[in-house]
N, C-alpha and C positions, 0 to 999 in steps of 0.2 A: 504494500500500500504506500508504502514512504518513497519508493521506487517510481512508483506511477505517480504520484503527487510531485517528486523532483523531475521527472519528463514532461508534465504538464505545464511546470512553471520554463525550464527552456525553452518551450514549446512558445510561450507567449514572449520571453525573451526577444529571441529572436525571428518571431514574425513581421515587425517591423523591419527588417531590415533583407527583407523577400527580393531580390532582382536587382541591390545597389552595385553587386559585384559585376553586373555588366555594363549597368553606367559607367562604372572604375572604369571597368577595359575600355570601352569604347572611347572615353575622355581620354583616357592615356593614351591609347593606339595612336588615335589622332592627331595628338600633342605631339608624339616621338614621331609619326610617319610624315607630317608637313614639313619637317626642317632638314631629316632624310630625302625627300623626293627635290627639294627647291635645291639640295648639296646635288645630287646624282645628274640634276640637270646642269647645273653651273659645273662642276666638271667635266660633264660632256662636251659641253660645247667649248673651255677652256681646250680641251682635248682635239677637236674639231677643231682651232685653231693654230695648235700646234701642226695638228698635220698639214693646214695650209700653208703655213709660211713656210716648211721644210720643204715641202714640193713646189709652191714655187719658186723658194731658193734654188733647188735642183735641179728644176725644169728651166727656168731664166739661163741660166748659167751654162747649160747642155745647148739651150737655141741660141745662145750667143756665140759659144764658140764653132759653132757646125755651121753660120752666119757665111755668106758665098763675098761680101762686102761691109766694111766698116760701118757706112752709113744705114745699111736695115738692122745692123746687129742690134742694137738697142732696142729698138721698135718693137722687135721681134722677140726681144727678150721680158720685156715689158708683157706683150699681150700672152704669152705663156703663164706669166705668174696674175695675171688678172685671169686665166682659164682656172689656175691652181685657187686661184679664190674662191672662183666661183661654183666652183666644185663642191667644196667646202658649202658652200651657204652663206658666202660674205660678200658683202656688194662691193662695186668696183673701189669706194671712194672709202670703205674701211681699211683698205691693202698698202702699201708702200712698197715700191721697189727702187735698188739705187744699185750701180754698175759701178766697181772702181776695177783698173787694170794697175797692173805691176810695169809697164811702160809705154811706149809710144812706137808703132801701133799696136791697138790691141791685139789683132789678129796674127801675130808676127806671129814663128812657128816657138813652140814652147813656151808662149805665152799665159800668164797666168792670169783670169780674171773672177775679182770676188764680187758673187752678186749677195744683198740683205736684202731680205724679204720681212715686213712686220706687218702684223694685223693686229687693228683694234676689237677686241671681242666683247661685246658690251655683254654685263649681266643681268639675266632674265627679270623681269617685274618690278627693277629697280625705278621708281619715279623720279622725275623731273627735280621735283622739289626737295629730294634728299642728295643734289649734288655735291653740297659742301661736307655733310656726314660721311658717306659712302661713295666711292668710286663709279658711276657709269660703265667704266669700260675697263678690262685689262691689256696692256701690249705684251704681245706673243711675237719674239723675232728667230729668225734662223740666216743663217751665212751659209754660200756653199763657192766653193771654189773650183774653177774648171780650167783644164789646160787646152791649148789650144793641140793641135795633132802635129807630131814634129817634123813627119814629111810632108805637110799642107803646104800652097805656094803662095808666096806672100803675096797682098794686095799691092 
């Protein structure tokens, strides 16, 4: 009798407190899963930006030097890494590229030229008005250096 009278009174104990264990979860899920999913993205797309700028560091710097004349090398090295942008998912005017050679002319045979590539990777959902707190954008760069072919005939 004492046994069932101590069951009874648990029993009322804890009636109130019927289904808060899954409010808990759900409250918490959500709390730990929004600041998870907004990381996952913002590294993605950091990630996403890396690979742009290393390709078209790589890709600039391969169409520059396989370039038939000095004057398209550039051009032509340029619309490579605006390809390698936009590959990526970055518009033309987030990208940078810039050509420096090791002498005069570039195209000489064994010629060395380093191309930078840098993309601005802005991050997700960031408003306007928190630009002084928080960053907008991250820069992502990559260098790649290309040699010219050493039996190629000079321009």
């Amino acid at each position: 009798m004492i046994l069932a009278l101590r069951q009874v009174r648990a029993r009322a104990l804890h009636r109130g407190e019927a289904g808060s264990a899954l409010v808990e979860f759900v409250f918490l899920g959500v709390l730990l899963l929004v600041p998870l999913i907004y990381l996952v993205m913002t590294l993605a797309r950091l990630q996403a930006g890396a690979y742009a700028a290393s390709t078209a560091a790589r890709e600039g710097a391969r169409v520059f030097v396989t370039a038939t004349s000095s004057p398209s090398a550039e051009p032509r090295a340029r619309a490579a890494a605006q390809l390698a942008f936009e590959d990526q998912g970055f518009l033309p005017a987030d990208g940078e590229v810039s050509v420096g050679c090791d002498g005069d002319p570039c195209l000489r045979p064994e010629g060395r030229v380093e191309v930078r590539a840098t993309v601005r990777v802005p991050l997700p959902f960031v408003p306007a008005f928190a630009r002084d707190v928080v960053p907008l954008e991250v820069p992502v760069s990559a260098s790649h250096v290309g040699v010219v072919d050493r039996f190629r005939e000079a321009p």
